[in-house]
N, C-alpha and C positions, 0 to 999 in steps of 0.2 A: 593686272591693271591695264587698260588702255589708254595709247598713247593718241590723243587727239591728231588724227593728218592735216598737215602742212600745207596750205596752196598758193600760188601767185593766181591772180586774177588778169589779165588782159581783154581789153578791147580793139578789135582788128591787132596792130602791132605794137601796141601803146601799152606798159603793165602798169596796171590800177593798183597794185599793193601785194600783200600779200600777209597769211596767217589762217588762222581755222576758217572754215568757213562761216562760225557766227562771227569771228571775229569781223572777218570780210562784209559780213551780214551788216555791220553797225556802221563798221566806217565807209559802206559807200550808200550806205538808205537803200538796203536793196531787200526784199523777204527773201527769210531763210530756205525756204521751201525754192525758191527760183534759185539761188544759187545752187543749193545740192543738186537741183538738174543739168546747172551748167557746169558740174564735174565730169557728167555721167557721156558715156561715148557716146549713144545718141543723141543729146545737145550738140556733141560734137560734129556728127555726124550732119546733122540738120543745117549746124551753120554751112559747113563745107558746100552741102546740096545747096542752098540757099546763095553760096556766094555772099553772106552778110562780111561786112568789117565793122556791123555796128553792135555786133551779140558781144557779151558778156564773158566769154570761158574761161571758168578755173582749170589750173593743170594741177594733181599732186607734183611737190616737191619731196626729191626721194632723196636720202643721204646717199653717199658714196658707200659706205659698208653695209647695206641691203640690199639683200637679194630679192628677184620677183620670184 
């Protein structure tokens, strides 16, 4: 069984919430498909190059007894 991953949501410094990322999906009016990109390290990547503080990025949220 898989366990749906965990995410907080932030914009520049500010965190917008946090949970699956449909869940994320609903409660900020955002498409699904844009959030899964703002998991992925190149979203990450882009904002940094960009300098944005107004992108969107998820981080996973990882428990204390899991290993990468």
């Amino acid at each position: 069984m898989t366990i749906a991953k965990e995410y907080i949501a932030y914009q520049g410094d500010r965190p917008l919430g946090t949970g699956t990322v449909r869940e994320l999906s609903k409660s900020l009016n955002i498409p699904y498909s844009t959030l899964s990109f703002s998991a992925s390290p190149s979203a990450h990547e882009r904002s940094r190059v960009r300098g944005s503080d107004k992108a969107i990025l998820l981080y996973e949220i990882k428990e204390d007894d899991e290993e990468d």
